[in-house]
C-alpha positions in Angstrom: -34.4 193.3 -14.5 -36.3 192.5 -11.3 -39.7 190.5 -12.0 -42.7 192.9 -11.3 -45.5 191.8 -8.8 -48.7 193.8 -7.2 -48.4 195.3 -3.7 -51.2 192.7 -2.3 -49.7 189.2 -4.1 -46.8 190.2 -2.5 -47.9 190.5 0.9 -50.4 187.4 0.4 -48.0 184.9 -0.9 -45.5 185.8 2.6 -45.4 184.3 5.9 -46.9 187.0 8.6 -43.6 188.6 9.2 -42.4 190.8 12.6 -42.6 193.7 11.2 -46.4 193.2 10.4 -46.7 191.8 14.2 -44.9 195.4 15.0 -47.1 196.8 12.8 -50.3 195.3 14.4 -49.0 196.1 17.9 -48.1 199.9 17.9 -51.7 200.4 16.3 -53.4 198.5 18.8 -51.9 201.4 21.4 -52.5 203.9 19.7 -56.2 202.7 19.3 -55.9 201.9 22.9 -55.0 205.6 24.1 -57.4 206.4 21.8 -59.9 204.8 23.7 -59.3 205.8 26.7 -59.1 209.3 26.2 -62.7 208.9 24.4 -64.3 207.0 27.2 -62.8 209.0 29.8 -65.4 211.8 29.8 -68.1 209.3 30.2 -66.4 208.0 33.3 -65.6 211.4 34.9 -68.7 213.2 34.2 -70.3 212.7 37.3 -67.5 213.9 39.2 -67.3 216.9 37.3 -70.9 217.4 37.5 -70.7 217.1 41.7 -67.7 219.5 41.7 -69.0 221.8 39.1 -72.9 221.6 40.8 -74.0 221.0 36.7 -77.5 219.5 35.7 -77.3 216.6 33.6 -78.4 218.6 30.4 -75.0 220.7 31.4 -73.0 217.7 30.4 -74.3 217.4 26.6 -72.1 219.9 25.5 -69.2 218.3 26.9 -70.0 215.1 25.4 -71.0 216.8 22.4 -67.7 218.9 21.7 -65.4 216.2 21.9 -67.2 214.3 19.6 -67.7 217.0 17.2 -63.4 217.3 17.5 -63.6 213.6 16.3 -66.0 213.8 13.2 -63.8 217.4 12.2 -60.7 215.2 12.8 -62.0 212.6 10.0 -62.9 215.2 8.0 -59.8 216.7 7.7 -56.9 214.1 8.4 -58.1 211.3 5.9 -57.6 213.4 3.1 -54.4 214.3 4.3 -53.4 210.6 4.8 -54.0 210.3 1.0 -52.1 212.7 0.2 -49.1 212.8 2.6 -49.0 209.1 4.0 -50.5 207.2 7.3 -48.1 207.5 9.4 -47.3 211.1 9.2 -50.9 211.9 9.8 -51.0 209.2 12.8 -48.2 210.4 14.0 -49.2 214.2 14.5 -52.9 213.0 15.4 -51.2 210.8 18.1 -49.1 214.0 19.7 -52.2 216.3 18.9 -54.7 215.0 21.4 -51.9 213.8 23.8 -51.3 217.4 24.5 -54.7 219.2 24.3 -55.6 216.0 26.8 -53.0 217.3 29.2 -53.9 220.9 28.6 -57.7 219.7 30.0 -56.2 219.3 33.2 -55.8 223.4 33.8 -59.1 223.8 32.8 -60.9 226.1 35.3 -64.2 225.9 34.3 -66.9 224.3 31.8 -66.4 226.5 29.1 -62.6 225.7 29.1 -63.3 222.1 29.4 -65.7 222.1 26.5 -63.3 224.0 24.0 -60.2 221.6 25.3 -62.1 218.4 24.4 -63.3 219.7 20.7 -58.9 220.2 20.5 -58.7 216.3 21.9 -61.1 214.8 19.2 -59.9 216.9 16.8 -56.8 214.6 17.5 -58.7 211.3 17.9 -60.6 211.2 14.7 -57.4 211.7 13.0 -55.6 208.4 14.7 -57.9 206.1 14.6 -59.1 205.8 10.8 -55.4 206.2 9.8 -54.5 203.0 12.2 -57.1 200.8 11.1 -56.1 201.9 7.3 -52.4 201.2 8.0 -52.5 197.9 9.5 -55.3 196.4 6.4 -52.3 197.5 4.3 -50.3 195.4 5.6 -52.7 192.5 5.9 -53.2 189.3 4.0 -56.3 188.9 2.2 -57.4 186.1 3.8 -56.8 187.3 7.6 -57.6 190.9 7.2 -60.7 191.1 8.9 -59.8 189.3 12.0 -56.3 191.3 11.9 -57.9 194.6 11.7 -60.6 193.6 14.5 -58.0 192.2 16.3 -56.1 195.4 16.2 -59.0 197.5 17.2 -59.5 195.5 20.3 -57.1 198.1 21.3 -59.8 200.3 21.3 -62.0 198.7 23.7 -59.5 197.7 25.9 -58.3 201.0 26.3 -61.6 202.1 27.0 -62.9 199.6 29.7 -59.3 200.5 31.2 -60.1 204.0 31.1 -63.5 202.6 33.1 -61.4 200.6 35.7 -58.5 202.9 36.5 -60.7 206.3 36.1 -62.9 204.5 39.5 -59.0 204.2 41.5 -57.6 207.6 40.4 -61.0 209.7 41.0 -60.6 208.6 44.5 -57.0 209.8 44.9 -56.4 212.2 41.9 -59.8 213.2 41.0 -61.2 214.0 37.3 -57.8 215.6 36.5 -56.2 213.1 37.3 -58.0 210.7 34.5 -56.8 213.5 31.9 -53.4 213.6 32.8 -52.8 210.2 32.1 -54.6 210.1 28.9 -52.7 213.1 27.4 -49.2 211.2 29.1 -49.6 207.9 27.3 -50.3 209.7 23.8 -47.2 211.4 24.1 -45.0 208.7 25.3 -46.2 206.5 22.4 -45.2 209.2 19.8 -41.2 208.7 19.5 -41.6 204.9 19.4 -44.4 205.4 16.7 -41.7 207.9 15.0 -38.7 204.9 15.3 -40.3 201.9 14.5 -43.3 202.2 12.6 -42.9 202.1 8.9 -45.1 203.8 5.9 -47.9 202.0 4.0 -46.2 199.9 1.6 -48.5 200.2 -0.7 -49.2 203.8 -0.7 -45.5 204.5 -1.1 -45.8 202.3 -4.3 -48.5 204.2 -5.5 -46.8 207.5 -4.8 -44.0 206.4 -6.3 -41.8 206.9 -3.3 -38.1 206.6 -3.5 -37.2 203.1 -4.6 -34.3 202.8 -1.6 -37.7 203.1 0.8 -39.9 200.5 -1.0 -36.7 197.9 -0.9 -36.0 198.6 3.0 -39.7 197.6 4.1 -39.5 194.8 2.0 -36.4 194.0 3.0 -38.2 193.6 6.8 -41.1 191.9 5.6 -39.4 189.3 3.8 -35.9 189.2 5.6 -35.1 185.3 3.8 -35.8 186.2 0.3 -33.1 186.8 -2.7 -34.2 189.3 -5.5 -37.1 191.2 -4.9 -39.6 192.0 -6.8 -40.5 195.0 -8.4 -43.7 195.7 -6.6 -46.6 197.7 -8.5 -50.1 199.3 -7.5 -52.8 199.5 -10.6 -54.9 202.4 -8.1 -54.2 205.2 -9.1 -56.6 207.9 -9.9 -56.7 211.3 -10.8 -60.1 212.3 -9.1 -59.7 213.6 -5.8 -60.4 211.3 -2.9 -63.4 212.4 -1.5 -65.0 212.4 -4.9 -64.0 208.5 -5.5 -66.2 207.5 -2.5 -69.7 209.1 -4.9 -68.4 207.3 -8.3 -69.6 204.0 -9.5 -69.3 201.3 -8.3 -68.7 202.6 -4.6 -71.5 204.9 -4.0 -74.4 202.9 -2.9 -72.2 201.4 -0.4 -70.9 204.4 1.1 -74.3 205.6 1.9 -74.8 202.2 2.8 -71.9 201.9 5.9 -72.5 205.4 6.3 -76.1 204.2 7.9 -74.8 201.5 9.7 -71.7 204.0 11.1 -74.4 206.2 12.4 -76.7 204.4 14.2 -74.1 202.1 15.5 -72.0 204.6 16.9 -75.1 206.2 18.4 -75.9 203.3 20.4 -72.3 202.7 21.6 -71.8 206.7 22.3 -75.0 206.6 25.0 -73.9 204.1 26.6 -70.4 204.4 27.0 -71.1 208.5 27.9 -74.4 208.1 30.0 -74.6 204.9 31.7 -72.3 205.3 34.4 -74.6 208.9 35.1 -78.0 206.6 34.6 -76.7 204.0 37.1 -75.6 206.6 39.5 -79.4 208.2 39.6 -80.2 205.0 40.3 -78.4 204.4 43.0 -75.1 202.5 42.5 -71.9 204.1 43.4 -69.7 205.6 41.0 -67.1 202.8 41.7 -70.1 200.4 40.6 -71.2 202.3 37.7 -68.0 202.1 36.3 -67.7 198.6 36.5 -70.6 197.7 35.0 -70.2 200.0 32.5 -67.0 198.3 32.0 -69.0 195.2 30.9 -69.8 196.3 27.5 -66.1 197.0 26.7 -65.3 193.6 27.7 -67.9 192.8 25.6 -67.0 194.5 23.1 -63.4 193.5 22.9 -64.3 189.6 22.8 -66.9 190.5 20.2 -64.6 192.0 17.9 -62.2 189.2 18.0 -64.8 186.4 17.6 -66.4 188.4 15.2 -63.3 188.8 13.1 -62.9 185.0 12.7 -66.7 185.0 11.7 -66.1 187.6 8.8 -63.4 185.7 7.1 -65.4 182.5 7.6 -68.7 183.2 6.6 -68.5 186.9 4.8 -68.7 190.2 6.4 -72.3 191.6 5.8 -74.3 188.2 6.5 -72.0 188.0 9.7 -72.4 191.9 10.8 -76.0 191.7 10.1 -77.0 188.7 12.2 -74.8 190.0 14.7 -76.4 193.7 14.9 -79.8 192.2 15.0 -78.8 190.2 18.0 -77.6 193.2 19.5 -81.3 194.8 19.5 -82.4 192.0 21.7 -79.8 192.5 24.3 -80.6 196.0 24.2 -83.9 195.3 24.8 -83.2 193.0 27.9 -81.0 195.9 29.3 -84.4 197.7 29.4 -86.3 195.2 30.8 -83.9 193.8 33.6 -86.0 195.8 36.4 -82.7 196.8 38.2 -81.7 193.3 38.6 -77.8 193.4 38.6 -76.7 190.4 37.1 -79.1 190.7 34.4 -78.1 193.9 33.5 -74.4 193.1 33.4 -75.0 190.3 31.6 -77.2 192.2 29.0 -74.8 195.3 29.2 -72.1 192.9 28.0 -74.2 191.0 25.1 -75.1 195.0 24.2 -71.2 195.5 23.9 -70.2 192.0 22.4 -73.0 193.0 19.6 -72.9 196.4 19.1 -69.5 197.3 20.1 -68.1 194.0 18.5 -69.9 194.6 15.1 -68.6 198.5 15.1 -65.0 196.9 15.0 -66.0 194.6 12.5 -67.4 197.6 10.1 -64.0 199.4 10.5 -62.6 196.2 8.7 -65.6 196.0 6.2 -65.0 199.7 5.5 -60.9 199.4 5.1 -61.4 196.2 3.0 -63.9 198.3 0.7 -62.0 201.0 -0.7 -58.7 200.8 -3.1 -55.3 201.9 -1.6 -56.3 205.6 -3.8 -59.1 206.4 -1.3 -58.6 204.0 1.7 -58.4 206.6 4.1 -61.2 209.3 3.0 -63.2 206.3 3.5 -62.4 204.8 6.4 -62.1 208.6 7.7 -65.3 209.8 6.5 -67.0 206.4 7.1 -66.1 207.6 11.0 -66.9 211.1 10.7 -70.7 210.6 9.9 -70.7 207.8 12.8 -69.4 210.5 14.6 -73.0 212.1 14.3 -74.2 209.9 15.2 -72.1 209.7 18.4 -72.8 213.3 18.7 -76.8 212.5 18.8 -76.6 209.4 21.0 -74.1 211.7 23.6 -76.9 214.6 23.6 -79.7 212.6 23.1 -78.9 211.3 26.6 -78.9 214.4 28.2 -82.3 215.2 26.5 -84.1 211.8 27.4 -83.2 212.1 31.1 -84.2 215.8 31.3 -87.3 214.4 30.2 -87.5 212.1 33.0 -87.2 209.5 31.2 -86.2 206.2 33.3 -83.3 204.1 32.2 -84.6 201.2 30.8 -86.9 203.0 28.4 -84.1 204.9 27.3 -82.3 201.8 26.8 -85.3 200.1 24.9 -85.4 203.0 22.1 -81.7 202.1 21.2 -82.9 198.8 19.6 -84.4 200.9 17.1 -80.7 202.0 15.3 -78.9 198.3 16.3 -82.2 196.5 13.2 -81.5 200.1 11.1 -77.7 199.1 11.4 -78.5 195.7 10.4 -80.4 196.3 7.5 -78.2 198.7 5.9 -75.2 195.9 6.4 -77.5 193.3 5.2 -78.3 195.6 1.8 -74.2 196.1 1.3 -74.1 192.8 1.0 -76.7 192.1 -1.7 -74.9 195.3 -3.6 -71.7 193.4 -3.4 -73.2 190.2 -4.6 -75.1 192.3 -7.4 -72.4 194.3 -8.5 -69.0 193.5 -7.4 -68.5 196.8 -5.9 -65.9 195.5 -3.5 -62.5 196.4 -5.2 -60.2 194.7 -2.3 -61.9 192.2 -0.5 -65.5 190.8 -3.0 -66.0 187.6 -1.4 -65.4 188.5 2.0 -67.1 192.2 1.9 -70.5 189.9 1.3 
């Protein structure tokens, strides 16, 4: 009779194998399509504005819809991922808004663009949550924060990509062209993600999935080991998953990185939808606009991963907070840099490193929270109410500007959300420390 040992001892007592490197890998592209199909529209806008002859308060809803597909894409596929497994849900959520991305392409006018996009981020907020629940899964304890951020550098990548090339292809292709390639690369990704990436291991555990299954992915993670073990998950529960997020002890802090979600997300959403339009009123070409804008996903992406050391270091909340406090300063120098270029850039790209950076971070934070029972209603609905406030910071824009509004006071007000952010990560952590409410991660979730 094979000796019996839990899902996480398992995986914490091994070597980082290949197929956890695969693992890391295929979800850093598929967070990297991910975002550049969700910065895209921020890129493109003005040249759909120009060919369209739209106002800037036309936009919103363009902005808006495809966030709105994002938060209903939470909504709906982290439940399923609970139910049915990550990877089937990635999987589909990957092929979903490859397609309805292509499908933009034919779109003749506004109204056909708008209702295309909600289909796109319907997609999107099902992939994302699912990939940064799949590859904590498969993380050791004591790397999982800078794994997971290090995964969802894909993310930022993809987006200050999406930055870089959509500046070359509007010359030659125009906005279409942007569109094509981000529904392309989905779909390309899909049979690869369908061959070589496996199923939780710990959810098939906890599902009781056919033993044959279990023993081939351990098998792959530890290819040099005799008898296995009999691995076992003590998670289960029979509420549903949605309701586990409002029962003790994990309530307090799901309102808690609910806040933080929100106004983080808001501050990343203006930017990343309405700078490259705020630059262009002022002046700089679209080719310049996207490069700077370009800035605060650089920022962002080197954040994350130096914020990801940090977190398993020094604990998560005291690390998020300082950092998201920080970010309210930069955001206040990009108000206050009087058009000066490199100190715009520069402050752009502390805004990013901060802001952007710390969002990564709280995907970990929020993955590391929950039990294996409710991992992805979490994460998932953890990103649908940032996706608000996504949805509030992508209109908001189009409402500050229409009241004439200059850029660097709008860019002032978002230091307002970056100290709300902090406080709310700063309070998770004395809940921790108070009760223990972290299930997966307690010392490191403080």
């Amino acid at each position: 009779m094979r000796a019996s040992m839990d899902v996480q001892r398992f995986i914490d007592a091994l070597p980082f194998s290949r197929l956890q490197r695969r693992i890391l890998w295929l979800c850093f592209l598929v967070v990297a399509v991910d975002g550049f199909d969700t910065a895209a529209i921020g890129f493109i806008a003005p040249a759909i504005r120009e060919e369209w002859h739209l106002t800037a308060a036309a936009l919103a809803p363009l902005f808006g819809a495809g966030l709105f597909g994002l938060m209903a894409g939470a909504l709906l596929f982290g439940p399923l991922a609970d139910r049915f497994g990550r990877k089937t849900i990635l999987v589909l959520s990957v092929g979903f808004f490859g397609l309805a991305s292509l499908a933009s392409t034919a779109a003749p006018d506004l109204t056909w663009l708008i209702a295309l996009r909600f289909l796109t981020g319907l997609g999107l907020g099902g992939a994302m949550p699912n990939a940064i629940t799949l590859t904590s899964e498969y993380c050791p304890d004591t790397r999982r924060s800078s794994l997971v951020t290090l995964m969802f550098c894909g993310f930022t990548i993809g987006s200050a990509l999406g930055g870089l090339l959509s500046a070359q292809i509007l010359t030659s292709f125009g906005w279409r062209g942007v569109l094509f390639l981000g529904g392309v690369l989905p779909l390309l990704l899909v049979p690869v993600l369908l061959r070589s990436l496996p199923e939780s291991l710990r959810f098939m555990v906890l599902k009781r999935r056919p033993q044959a299954d279990i023993d081939a992915v351990v098998a792959q993670l530890a290819p040099q080991q005799g008898e296995q073990p009999q691995l076992t998950a003590h998670e289960a529960s029979e509420q549903a998953p949605v309701r586990e997020l409002f029962r003790p002890p994990f309530a307090v802090g799901t309102v808690l990185l609910w806040v933080s979600f929100f106004m983080s997300l808001l501050i990343i959403y203006l930017i990343s939808s309405w700078l490259p339009t705020l630059l262009h009123n002022t002046g700089a070409s679209l080719s310049r606009a996207s490069w700077i804008t370009a800035t605060f996903q650089i920022g962002g992406t080197i954040g994350a991963i130096l914020l990801g050391r940090l977190m398993d270091r020094f604990g998560s909340s005291r690390t998020l907070a300082i950092t998201y406090v920080i970010g309210a300063v930069f955001v206040s120098l990009c108000g206050i840099s009087g058009g000066q270029l490199w100190l715009l850039v520069l402050a752009v790209f502390g805004v990013g490193f901060c802001v952007s950076g710390s969002q990564v971070g709280a995907n970990a934070l929020a993955a590391a929270f929950y039990p294996t029972s409710n991992r992805a209603t979490g994460v998932s609905y953890a990103n649908a109410v940032g996706r608000c406030g996504s949805v509030l910071g992508s209109l908001s824009g189009g409402w500050l500007m229409a009241m004439q509004l200059d850029m660097g006071v709008i860019l002032s007000l978002l230091a307002i959300p970056a100290l709300i952010a902090a406080a709310a990560i700063s309070q998770l952590g004395r809940v921790n420390r108070q009760t223990g409410a972290s299930t997966a991660q307690p010392e490191r979730a403080s």
